[in-house]
C-alpha positions as semicolon CSV with decimal commas, in nm:
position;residue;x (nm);y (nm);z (nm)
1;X;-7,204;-5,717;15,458
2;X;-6,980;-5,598;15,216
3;X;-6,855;-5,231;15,154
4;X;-7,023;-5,206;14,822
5;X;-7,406;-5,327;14,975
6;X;-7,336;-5,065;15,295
7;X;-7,273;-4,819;14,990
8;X;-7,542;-4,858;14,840
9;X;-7,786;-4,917;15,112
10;X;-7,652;-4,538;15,251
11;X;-7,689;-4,386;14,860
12;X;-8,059;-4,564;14,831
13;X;-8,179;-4,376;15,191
14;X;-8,077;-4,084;15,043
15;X;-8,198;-4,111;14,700
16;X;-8,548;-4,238;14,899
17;X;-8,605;-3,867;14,988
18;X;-8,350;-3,836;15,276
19;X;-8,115;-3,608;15,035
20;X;-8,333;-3,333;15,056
21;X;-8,359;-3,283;15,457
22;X;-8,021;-3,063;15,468
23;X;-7,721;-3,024;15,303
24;X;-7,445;-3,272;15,242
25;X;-7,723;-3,569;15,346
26;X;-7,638;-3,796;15,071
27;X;-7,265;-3,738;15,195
28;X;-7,366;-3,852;15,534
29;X;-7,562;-4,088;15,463
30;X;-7,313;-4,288;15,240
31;X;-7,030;-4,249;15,509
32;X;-7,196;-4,326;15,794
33;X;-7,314;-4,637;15,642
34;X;-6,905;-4,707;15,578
35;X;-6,742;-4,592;15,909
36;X;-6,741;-4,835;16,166
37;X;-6,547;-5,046;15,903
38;X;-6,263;-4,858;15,988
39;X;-6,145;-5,154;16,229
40;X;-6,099;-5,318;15,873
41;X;-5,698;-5,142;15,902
42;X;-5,656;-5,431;16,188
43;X;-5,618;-5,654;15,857
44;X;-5,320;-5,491;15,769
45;X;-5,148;-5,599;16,115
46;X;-5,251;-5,993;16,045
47;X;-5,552;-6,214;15,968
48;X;-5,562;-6,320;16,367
49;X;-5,594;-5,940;16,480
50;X;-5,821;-5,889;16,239
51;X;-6,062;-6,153;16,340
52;X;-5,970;-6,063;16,727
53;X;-6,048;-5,664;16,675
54;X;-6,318;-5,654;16,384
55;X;-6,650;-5,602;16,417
56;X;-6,628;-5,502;16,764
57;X;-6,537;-5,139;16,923
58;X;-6,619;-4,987;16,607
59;X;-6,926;-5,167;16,598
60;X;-7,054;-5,175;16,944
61;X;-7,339;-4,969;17,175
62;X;-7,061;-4,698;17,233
63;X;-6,910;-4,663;16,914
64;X;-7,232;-4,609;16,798
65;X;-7,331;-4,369;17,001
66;X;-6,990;-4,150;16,925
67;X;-6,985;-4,216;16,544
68;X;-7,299;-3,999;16,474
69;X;-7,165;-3,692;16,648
70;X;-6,806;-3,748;16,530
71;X;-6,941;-3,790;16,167
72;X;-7,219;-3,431;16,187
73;X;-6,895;-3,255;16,342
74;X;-6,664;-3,346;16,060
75;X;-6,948;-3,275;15,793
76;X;-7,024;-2,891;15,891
77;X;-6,627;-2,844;15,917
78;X;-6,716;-2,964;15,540
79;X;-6,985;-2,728;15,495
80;X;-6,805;-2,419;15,635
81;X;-6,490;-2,544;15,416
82;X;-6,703;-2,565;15,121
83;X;-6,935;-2,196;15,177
84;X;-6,536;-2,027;15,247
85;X;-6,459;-2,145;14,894
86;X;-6,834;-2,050;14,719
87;X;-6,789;-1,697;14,891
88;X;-6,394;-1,629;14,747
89;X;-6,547;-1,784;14,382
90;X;-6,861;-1,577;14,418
91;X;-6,689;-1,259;14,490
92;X;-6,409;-1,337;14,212
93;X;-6,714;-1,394;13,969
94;X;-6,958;-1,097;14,109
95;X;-7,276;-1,380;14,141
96;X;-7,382;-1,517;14,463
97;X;-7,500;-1,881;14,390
98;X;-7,794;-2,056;14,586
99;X;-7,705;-2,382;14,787
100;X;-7,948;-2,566;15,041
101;X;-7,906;-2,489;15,393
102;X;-7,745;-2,703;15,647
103;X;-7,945;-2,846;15,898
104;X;-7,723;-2,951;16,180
105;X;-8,072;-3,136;16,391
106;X;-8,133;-3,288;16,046
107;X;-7,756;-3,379;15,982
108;X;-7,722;-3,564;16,305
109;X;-8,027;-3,766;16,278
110;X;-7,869;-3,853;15,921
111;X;-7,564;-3,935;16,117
112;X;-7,773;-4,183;16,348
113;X;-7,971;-4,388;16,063
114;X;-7,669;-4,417;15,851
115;X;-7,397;-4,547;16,107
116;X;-7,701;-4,771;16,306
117;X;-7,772;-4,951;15,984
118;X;-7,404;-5,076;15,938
119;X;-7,413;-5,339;16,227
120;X;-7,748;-5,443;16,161
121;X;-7,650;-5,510;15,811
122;X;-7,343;-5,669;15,950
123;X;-7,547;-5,891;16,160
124;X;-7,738;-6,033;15,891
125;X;-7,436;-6,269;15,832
126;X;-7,336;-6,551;15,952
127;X;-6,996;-6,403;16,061
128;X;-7,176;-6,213;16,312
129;X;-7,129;-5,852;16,510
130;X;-7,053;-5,807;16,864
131;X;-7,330;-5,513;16,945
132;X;-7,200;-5,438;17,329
133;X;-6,840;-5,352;17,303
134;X;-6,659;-5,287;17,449
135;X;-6,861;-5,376;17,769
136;X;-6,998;-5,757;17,643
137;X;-6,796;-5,918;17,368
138;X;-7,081;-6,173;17,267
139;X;-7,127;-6,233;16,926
140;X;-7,476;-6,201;16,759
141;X;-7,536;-6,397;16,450
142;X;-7,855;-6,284;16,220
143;X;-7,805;-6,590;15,961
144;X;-8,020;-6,421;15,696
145;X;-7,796;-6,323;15,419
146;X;-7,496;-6,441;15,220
147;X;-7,199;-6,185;15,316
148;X;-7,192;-6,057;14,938
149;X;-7,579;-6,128;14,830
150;X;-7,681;-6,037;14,465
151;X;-8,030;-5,916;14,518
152;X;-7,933;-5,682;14,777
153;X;-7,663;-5,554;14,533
154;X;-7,927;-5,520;14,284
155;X;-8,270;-5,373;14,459
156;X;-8,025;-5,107;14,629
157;X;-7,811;-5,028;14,331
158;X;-8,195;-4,959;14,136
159;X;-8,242;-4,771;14,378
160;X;-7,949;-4,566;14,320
161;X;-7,916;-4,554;13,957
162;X;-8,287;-4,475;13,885
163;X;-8,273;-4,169;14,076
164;X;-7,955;-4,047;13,971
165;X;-7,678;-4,002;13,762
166;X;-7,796;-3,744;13,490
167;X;-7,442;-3,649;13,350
168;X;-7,245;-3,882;13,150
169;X;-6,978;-3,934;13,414
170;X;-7,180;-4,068;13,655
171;X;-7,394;-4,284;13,393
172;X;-7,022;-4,441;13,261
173;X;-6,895;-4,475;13,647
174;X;-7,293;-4,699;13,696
175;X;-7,221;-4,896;13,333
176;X;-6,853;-4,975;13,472
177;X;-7,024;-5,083;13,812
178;X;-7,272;-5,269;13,649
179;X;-7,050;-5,454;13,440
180;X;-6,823;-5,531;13,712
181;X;-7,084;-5,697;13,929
182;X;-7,253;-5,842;13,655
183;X;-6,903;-6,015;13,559
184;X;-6,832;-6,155;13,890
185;X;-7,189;-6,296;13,926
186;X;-7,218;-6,411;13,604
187;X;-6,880;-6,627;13,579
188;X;-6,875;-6,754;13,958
189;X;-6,958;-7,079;13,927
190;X;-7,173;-7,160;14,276
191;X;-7,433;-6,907;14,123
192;X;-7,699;-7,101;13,932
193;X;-7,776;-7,054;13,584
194;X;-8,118;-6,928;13,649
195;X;-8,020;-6,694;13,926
196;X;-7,772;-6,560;13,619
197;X;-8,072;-6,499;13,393
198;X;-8,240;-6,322;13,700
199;X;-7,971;-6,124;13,753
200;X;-7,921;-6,049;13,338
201;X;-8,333;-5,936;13,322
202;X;-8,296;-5,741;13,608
203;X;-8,002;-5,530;13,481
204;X;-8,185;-5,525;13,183
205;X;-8,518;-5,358;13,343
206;X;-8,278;-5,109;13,485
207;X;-8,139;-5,002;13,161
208;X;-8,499;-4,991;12,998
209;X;-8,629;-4,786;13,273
210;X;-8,332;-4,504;13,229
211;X;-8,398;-4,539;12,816
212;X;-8,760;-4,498;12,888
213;X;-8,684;-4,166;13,115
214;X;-8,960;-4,299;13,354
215;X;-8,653;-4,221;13,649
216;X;-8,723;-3,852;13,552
217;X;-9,120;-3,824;13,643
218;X;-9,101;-4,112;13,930
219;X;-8,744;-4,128;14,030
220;X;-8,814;-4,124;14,407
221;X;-9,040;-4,314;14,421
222;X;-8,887;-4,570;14,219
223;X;-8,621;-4,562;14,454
224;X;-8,855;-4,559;14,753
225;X;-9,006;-4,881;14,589
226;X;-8,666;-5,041;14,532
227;X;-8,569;-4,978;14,900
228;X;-8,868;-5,111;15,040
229;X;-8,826;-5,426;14,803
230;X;-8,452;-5,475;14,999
231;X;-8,645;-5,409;15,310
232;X;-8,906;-5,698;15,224
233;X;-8,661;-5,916;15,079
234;X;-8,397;-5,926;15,413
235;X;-8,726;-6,030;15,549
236;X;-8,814;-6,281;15,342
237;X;-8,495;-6,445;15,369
238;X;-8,469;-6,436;15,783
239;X;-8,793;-6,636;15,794
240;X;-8,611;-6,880;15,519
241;X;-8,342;-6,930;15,773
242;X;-8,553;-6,975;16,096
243;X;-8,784;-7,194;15,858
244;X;-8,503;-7,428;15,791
245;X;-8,372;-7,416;16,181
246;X;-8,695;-7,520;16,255
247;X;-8,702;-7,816;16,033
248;X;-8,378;-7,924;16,120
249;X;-8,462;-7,892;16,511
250;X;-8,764;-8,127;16,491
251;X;-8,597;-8,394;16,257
252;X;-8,357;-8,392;16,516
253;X;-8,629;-8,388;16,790
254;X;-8,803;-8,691;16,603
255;X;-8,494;-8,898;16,605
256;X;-8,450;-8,871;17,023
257;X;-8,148;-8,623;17,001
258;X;-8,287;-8,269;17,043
259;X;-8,068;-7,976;16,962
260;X;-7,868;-7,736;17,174
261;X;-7,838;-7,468;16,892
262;X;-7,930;-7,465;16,514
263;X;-7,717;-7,281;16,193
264;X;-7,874;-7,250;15,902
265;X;-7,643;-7,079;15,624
266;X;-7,730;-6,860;15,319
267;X;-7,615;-6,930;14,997
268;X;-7,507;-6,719;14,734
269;X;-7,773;-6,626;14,514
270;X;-8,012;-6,915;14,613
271;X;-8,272;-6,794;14,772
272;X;-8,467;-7,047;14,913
273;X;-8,136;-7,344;14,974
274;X;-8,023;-7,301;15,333
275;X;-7,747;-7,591;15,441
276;X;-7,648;-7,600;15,842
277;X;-7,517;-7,752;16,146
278;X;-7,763;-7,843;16,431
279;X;-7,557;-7,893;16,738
280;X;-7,619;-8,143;16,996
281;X;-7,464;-8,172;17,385
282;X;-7,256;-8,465;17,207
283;X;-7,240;-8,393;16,762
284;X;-7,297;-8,217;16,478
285;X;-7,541;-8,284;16,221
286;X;-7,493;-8,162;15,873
287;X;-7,799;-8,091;15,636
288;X;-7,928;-7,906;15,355
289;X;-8,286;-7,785;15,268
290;X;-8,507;-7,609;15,009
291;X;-8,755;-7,461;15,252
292;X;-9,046;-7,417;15,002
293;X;-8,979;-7,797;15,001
294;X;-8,976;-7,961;15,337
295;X;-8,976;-8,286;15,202
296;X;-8,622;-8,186;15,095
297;X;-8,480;-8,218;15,405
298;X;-8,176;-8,455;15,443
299;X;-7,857;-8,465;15,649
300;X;-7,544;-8,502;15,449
301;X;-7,318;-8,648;15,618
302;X;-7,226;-8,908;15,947
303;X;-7,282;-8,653;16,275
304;X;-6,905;-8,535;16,374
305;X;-6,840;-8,594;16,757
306;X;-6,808;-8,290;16,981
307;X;-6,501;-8,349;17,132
308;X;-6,287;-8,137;17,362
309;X;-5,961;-8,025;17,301
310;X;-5,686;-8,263;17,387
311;X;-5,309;-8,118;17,533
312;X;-5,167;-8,080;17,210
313;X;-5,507;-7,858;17,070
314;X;-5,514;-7,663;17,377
315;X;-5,147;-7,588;17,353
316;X;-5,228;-7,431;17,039
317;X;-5,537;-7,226;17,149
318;X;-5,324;-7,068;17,413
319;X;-5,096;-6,879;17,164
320;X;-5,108;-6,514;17,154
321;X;-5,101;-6,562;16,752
322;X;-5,428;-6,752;16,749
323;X;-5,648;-6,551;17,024
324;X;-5,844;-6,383;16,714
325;X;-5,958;-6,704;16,577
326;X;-6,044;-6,859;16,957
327;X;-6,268;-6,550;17,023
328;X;-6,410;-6,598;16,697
329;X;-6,498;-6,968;16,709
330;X;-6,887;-7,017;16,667
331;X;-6,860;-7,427;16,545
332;X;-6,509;-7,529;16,656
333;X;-6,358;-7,821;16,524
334;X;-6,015;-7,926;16,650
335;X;-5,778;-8,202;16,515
336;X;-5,404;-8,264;16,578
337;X;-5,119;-8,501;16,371
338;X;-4,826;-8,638;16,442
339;X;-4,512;-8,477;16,252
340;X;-4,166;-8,564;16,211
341;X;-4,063;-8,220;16,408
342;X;-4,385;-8,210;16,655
343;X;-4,746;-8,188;16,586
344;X;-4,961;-7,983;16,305
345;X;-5,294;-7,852;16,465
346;X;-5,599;-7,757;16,267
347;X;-5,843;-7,528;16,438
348;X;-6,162;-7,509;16,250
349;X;-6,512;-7,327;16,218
350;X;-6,766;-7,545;16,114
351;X;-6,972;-7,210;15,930
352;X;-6,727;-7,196;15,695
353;X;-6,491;-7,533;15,609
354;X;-6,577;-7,906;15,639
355;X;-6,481;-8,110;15,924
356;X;-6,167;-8,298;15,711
357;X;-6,021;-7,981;15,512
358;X;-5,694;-7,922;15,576
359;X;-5,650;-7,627;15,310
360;X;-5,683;-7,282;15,408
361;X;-5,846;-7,123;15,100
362;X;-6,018;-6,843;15,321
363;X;-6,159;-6,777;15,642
364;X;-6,256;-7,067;15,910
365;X;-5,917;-7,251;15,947
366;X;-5,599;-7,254;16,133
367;X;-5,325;-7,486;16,072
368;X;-5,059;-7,432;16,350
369;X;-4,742;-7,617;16,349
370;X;-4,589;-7,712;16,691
371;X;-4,292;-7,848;16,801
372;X;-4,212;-8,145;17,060
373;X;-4,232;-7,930;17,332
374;X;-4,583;-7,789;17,229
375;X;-4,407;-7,437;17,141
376;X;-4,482;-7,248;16,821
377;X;-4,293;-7,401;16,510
378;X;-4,114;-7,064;16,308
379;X;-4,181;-7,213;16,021
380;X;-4,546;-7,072;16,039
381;X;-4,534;-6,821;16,240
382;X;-4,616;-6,560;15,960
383;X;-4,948;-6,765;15,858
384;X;-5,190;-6,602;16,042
């Protein structure tokens, strides 16, 4: 998912009731939700070592296990920080102030929740996590939600907002929020109209709520309720995936070619349209579905051949500057062309481009240029 859902989904545990276990929980809770993304720096060395290091050690069974206790160890050097400079103000002012106790049993279980919910959010995607680095680096794939989903943004952020932000600072940092989201789901053009108007009422019941001061007599429990409604609604939309896998594995089943594996894909914003590729020992079969409709079900284009990589494709896989993207490879495509100084290569994922683009607009393709000899053109060797 993305940093701002992780964000929120830390700030809405605490804002549930988890803030008032021990000190600094809503700290905690919002950072350990954020830190195994720290293998996100691997995108500053290049888009191949970021796709060959991310969601991996930082995200796997040991990392996991380390982050919590790193995390409480760093927060009550925090606390101790912070009580040093209360005691110099207090005796400076001649008033001892009360703060809430830290509860180092309660921090670490904070610690726990917070940095365990990142991968399983992460897995959720179609992008996928690899849970058992650095001892197993299989990917998992959850398939349930679009990597930047709007109704996650918005049950979470509810319950943030509703439970919060009493001074006019942080009200004015949730309107600029707000309007920030609302603009880039509002004016993308893949989100429907009516999901727009969704989104527009439900920013609209927010604001009415906060007018009507009803956050003020039922604020956690509003947020308790908003929570549980992300909860119910990840839910939801895993059984709309598997219901659409299953549809596409017994249309292919019906038709004599059973499938080895089935993807259904999220879209943004659409909550019950799922397109995929159900892979066969020998294709792959496009389709799209509405799975409150199952008479909906069609495949939308000619299946694609499976074919192995040739000398010229496997000349390019073997490059050190493409061993990200390899390891990374759920639906791999491969296609090579002719040049007039070697060969161009395009290596790509079938999750994320179509089987003829030849653009790289994003993740999911690799265009490598080679020479005669089947060694790395210069000319694009700072692509990746």
């Amino acid at each position: 998912m993305d940093p701002l859902a992780h964000t929120l989904f830390g700030a809405a545990l605490a804002e549930a009731g988890l803030k008032r276990k021990t000190a600094l929980a809503t700290a905690t809770l919002v950072i350990g939700a954020n830190i195994p993304d720290i293998d996100a720096l691997a995108m500053f060395i290049s888009n191949d070592f970021a796709l060959l290091f991310r969601r991996g050690w930082t995200h796997g069974i040991l990392a996991l296990f380390i982050w919590p206790f790193v995390l409480t160890g760093m927060m009550i050097g925090i606390h101790k920080l912070l009580e040093w400079g209360r005691k110099r103000k207090a005796k400076r002012n001649g008033k001892q102030a009360s703060h809430p106790p830290l509860k180092s049993g309660w921090l670490l279980a904070l610690a726990f929740i917070s940095v365990w919910s990142h991968p399983l959010l992460d897995w959720l995607n179609t992008y996928g996590v690899r849970f058992l680095m650095p001892f197993d680096g299989t990917w998992f794939y959850g398939d349930t939600l679009f990597i930047i989903d709007a109704w996650f943004w918005l049950l979470t952020g509810a319950a943030v907002v509703l439970a919060r932000s009493e001074s006019w600072k942080s009200i004015s940092a949730w309107i600029l929020l707000g309007a920030a989201t609302s603009a880039l789901i509002l004016t993308t053009e893949f989100v429907p109209f009516a999901a727009k108007i969704i989104w527009s009422a439900g920013i609209a019941m927010i604001v009415i709520i906060r007018t009507a001061s009803l956050q003020k007599k039922y604020g956690h429990k509003l947020s308790a309720g908003f929570l549980a409604a992300a909860v119910l609604y990840t839910f939801f939309m895993y059984a709309g995936s598997r219901i659409t896998a299953n549809h596409a594995e017994r249309a292919l089943i019906s038709g004599g070619n059973p499938p080895v594996t089935v993807f259904a894909n999220p879209l943004p914003a659409r909550v019950f349209e799922r397109n995929g590729v159900a892979v066969t020992e020998t294709h792959y079969h496009f389709y799209e579905l509405n799975w409150l409709r199952p008479e909906s079900f069609r495949f939308t284009r000619e299946p694609l051949p499976i074919e192995p990589p040739d000398e010229v494709v496997m000349a390019a896989l073997e490059l050190p500057e493409i061993q990200g993207m390899r390891n990374w490879l759920r639906l791999p495509h491969y296609e090579s062309e002719k040049t007039d100084t070697g060969w161009r290569v395009y290596i790509r994922d079938l999750r994320y481009v179509e089987p003829d683009q030849t653009t790289d607009i994003g993740i999911g393709l690799a265009i490598i240029e080679l020479d005669e000899e089947l060694r790395l053109a210069p000319a694009r060797n700072d692509e990746w």
